[in-house]
N, C-alpha and C positions, 0 to 999 in steps of 0.2 A: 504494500500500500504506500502509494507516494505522499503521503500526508500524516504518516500515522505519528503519534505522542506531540502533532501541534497542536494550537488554539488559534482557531477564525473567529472575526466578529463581521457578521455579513450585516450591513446595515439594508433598514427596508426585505426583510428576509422572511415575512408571512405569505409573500406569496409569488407569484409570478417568476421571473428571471432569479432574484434575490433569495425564493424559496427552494429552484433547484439548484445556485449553487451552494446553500447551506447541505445540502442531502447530499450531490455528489461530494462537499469535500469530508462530509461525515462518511461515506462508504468508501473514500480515502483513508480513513484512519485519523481524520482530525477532531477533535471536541469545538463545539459552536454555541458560539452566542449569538442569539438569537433579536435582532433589532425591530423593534415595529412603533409605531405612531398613533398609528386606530382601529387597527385590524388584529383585534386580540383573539377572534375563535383563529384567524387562520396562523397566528404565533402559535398556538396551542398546537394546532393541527401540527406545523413542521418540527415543534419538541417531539410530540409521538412519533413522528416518523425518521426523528434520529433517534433518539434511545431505542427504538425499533432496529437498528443499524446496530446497536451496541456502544454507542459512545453518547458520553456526557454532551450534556447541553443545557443551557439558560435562557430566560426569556427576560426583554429589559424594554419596557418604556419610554421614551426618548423622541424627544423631535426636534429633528438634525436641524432646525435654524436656532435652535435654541441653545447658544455656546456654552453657556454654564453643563445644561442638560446633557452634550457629547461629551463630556469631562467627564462628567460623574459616572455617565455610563462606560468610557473604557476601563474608571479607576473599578468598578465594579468589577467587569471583566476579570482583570488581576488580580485581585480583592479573589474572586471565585477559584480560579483555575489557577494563580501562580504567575502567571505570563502571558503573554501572548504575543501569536508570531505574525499572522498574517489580519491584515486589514481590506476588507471588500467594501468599497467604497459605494453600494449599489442603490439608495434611496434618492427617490428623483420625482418631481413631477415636472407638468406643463399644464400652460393656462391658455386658449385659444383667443389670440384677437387681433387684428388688426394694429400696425403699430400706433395708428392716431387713436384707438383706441384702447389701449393699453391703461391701466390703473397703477399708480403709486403701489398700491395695496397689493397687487396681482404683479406686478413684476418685482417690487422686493419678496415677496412669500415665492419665488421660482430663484430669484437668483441667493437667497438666502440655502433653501435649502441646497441647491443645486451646486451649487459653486461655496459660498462662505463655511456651508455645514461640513462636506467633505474636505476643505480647509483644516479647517481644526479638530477635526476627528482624524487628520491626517499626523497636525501637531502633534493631540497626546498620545498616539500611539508610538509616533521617532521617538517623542520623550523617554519613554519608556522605553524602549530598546535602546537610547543608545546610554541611560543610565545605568540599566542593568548591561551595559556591555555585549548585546544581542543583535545578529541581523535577524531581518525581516523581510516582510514584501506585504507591498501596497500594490492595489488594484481597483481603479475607477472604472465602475461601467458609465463610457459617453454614452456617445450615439454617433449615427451616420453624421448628425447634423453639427457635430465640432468641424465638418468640411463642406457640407451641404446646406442650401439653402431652405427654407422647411417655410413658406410665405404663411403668416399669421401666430408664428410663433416664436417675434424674435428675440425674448428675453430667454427664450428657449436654448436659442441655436446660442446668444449671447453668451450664457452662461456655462454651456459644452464648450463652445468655442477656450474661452478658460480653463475648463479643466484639460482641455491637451495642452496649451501652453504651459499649463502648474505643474500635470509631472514632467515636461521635458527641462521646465529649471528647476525641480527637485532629484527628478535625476543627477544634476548636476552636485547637487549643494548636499546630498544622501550617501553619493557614491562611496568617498570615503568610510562614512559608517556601516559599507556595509548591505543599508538595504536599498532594495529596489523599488522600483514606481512605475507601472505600466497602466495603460489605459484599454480598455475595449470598446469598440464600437458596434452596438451591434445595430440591425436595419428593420427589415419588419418583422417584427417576432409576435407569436400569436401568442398575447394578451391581454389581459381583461381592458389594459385601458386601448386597445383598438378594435372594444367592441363594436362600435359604430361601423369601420373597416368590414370586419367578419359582416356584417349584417346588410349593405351593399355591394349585391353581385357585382352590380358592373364596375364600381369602385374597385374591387377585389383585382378585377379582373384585368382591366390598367393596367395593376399594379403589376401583377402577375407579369405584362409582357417588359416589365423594365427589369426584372429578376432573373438574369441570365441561368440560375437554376430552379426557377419557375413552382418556385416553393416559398411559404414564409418559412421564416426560423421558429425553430421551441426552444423553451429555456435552456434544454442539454445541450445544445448548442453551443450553448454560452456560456454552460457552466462545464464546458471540456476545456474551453480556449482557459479559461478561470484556472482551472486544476493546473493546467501545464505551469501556467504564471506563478502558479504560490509554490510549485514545488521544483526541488532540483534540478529538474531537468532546464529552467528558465535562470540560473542564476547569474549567467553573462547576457540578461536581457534588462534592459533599462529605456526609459525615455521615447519606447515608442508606443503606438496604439495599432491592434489587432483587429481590423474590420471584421463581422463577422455578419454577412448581409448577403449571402449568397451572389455577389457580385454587382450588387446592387451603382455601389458608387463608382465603379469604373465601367459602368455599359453604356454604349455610345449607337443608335442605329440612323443611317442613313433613311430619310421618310421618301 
């Protein structure tokens, strides 16, 4: 097991993308903390279904714009387990609107949690490793749209756009200590928030022809590229981002 005797803290990890990669790095062999916001049956729900796996696991309350509340939740973590090695940056939203219609209220609440929140949850976790004298690995799931333009959602793309910039100068200013900082990108993955998506055929169907593998993604997808990154086999990897969109951002057809 390429993970086995670490500790993950998936943030945003009750369900979706953030739910399978708590599970695949649990049937890795690693213990996880478990992050959620509001969605406390489906925290419950991926506890059982890691100690189902055989490995420890915690459930922590937390809303990632909320910097006091990321602190407290890593010191927890440690506090629980002893340590911890890897950080999965994965709790995210988006707010649909127009840029002249954008709100104060709706673009700080995206770029808070999106960018500021994975910020400092990035902070206490290096704290912590490089006081106790430990590498690690850090992992940001973007999106397509830290490269792509994504129209009506640009506190969205604003705030991905950031976090690819943040780990490739933490790459830089980490390296020394040791850990790493990669990003993922992934494209359209079938989840709950592109219900709307799922539920228009022809929308769907668009899409379909710009997906040179003609599939959406599922979260194991993404929670394989995840694995590789937190374990050994990635340890001379730093500072870049892993698209994971079926081809999505580099398909080009002549009309």
């Amino acid at each position: 097991m390429r993970l086995e005797n670490m500790v993950a803290l998936v943030t945003g990890s009750s369900r979706s993308i953030g739910r399978s990669i708590a599970t695949q790095f649990a049937a890795e062999g690693a213990d996880i903390a478990i992050n959620y916001s509001r969605d406390e049956a489906g925290a419950k729900e991926a506890l059982a279904e890691i100690q189902q796996l055989g490995r420890r696991a915690i459930v922590i309350k937390a809303d990632m714009a909320d910097v006091a509340a990321v602190r407290k939740m890593v010191d927890q973590v440690v506090s629980e387990f002893g340590k911890l090695d890897i950080l999965v940056n994965n709790a995210g939203i988006e707010k649909k609107a127009m840029c002249w219609d954008v709100t104060e209220e709706d673009y700080d609440a995206v770029v808070d949690v999106n960018l500021k929140g994975l910020f400092f949850a990035t902070q206490a976790v290096v704290r912590h490793l490089r006081d106790t004298k430990r590498k690690g690995k850090i992992i940001n799931i973007s999106s397509v749209h830290e490269d792509l333009a994504f129209p009506g959602f640009a506190p969205y793309c604003a705030s991905k756009g950031g976090v690819r910039m943040l780990a490739r100068n933490l790459a830089v200013e980490l390296g020394e200590l040791g850990i790493t900082i990669n990003n993922i990108a992934p494209g359209a993955i079938e989840t709950p928030i592109n219900k709307n998506l799922l539920a228009n055929k022809q929308l769907l169907a668009a899409l379909m022809k710009q997906i040179p593998l003609r599939r959406l993604g599922q979260g194991s997808d993404v929670a394989a590229v995840a694995t590789f990154l937190a374990s050994k086999d990635a340890d001379y990897v730093t500072g870049s981002t892993y698209f994971v969109d079926g081809g999505l951002t580099v398909h080009y057809e002549e009309q």
